[in-house]
VMD Tcl script that draws the C-alpha trace (Angstrom):
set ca {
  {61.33 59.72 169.56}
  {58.84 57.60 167.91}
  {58.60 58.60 164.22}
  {55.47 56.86 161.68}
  {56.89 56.05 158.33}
  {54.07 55.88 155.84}
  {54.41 54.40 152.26}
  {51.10 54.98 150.28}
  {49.40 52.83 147.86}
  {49.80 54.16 144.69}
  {53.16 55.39 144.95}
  {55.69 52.57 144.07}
  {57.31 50.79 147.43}
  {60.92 53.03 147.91}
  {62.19 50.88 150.57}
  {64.48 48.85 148.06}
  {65.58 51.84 147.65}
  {66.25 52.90 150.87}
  {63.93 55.07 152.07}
  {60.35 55.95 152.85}
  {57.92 58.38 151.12}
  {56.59 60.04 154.32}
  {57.99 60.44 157.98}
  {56.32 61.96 160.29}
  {57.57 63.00 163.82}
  {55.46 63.71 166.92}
  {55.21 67.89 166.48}
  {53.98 69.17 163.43}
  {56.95 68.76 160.67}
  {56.19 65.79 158.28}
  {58.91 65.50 155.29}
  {57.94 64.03 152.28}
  {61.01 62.23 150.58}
  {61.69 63.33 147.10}
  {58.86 62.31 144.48}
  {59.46 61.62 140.65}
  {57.86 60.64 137.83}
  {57.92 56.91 138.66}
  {55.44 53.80 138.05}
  {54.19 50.99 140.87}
  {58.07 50.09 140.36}
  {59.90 52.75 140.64}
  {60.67 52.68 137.17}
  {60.52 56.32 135.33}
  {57.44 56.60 133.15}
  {58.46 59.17 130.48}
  {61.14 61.31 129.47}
  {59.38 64.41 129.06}
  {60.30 66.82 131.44}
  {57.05 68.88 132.06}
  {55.59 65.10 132.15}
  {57.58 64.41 134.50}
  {56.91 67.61 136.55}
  {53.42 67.13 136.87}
  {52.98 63.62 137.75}
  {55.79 64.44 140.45}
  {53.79 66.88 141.92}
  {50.85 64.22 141.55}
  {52.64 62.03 143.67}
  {53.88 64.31 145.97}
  {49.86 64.69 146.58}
  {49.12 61.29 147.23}
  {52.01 61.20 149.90}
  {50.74 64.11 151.77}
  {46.81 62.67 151.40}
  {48.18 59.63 153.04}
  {48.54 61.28 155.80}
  {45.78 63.88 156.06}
  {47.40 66.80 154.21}
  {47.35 68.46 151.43}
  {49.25 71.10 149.69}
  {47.73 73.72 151.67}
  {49.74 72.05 154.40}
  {53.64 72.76 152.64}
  {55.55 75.52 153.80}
  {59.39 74.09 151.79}
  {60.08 72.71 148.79}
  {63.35 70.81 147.14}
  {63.71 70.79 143.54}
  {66.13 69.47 141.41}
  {66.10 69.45 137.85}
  {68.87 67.57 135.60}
  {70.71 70.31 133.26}
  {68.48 73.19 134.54}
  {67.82 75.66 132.14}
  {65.41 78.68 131.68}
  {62.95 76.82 129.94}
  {62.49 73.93 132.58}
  {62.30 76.77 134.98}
  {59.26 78.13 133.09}
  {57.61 74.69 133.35}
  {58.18 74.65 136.80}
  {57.20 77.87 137.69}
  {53.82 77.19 135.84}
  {53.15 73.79 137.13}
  {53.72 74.89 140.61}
  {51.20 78.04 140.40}
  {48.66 75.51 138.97}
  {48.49 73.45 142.03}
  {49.40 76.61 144.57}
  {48.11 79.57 143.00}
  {49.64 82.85 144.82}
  {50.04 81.27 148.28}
  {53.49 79.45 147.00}
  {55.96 77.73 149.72}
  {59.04 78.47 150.36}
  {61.41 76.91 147.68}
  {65.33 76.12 146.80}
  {65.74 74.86 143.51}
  {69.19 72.70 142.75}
  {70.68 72.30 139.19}
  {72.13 68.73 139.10}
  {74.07 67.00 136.48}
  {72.42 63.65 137.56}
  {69.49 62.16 140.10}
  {69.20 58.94 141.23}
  {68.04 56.94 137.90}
  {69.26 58.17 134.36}
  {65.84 58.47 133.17}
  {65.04 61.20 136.53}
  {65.01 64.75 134.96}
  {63.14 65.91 138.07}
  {62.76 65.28 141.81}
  {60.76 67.36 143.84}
  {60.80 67.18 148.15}
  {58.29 68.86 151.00}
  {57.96 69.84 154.67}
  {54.44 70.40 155.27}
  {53.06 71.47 158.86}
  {50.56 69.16 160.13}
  {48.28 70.84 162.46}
  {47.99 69.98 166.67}
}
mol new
graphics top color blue
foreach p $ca { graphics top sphere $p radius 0.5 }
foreach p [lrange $ca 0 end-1] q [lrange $ca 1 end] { graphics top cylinder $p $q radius 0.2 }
display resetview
């Protein structure tokens, strides 16, 4: 299987942290890895948590754009939120119908004690279909 691993400009370079932004797969599933609030570096850019939310979701639009999708294109999310709570659900729940409106994806949402830096309060993942 030959799979296209796509690592936009904009979005900081994850390798060194082993793994890619996009993969795409001949068929129509492309997975977008999870996206966070993160500089060119990698390095988390504030500790707000609805900050956080929405540039995730920014970046998790600049991965799909880099390879000719858009959010119309998602049919799953991941989220994970660090301490979830009912407020951070509210943010989420309102971020989420600003960018999709009524038509939302499917979505499983994950309570963590922890992500992968100790600044991450969110992380956000998506399978989009990619049409033929």
């Amino acid at each position: 299987m030959t799979r296209t691993l796509t690592n936009p400009a904009g979005l900081h370079d994850p390798t060194g942290f082993g793994y890619s932004h996009v993969v795409s797969a001949p068929g129509e599933q492309v997975f977008i890895a999870g996206q966070y609030a993160s500089d060119d570096s990698g390095a988390v850019t504030t500790g707000d948590f609805a900050a956080q939310v929405d540039q995730s979701l920014a970046h998790l639009r600049t991965a799909l754009a880099a390879v000719g999708l858009d959010v119309g294109h998602v049919v799953r999310l991941g989220t994970y939120i660090v301490d979830h709570d009912p407020e951070k659900l509210r943010v989420l729940g309102a971020a989420l119908h600003r960018v999709w409106g009524a038509g939302l994806p499917a979505q499983t949402l994950v309570g963590v004690a922890a992500l992968a830096l100790p600044e991450m309060l969110f992380e956000i993942d998506a399978v989009a279909i990619a049409p033929r």
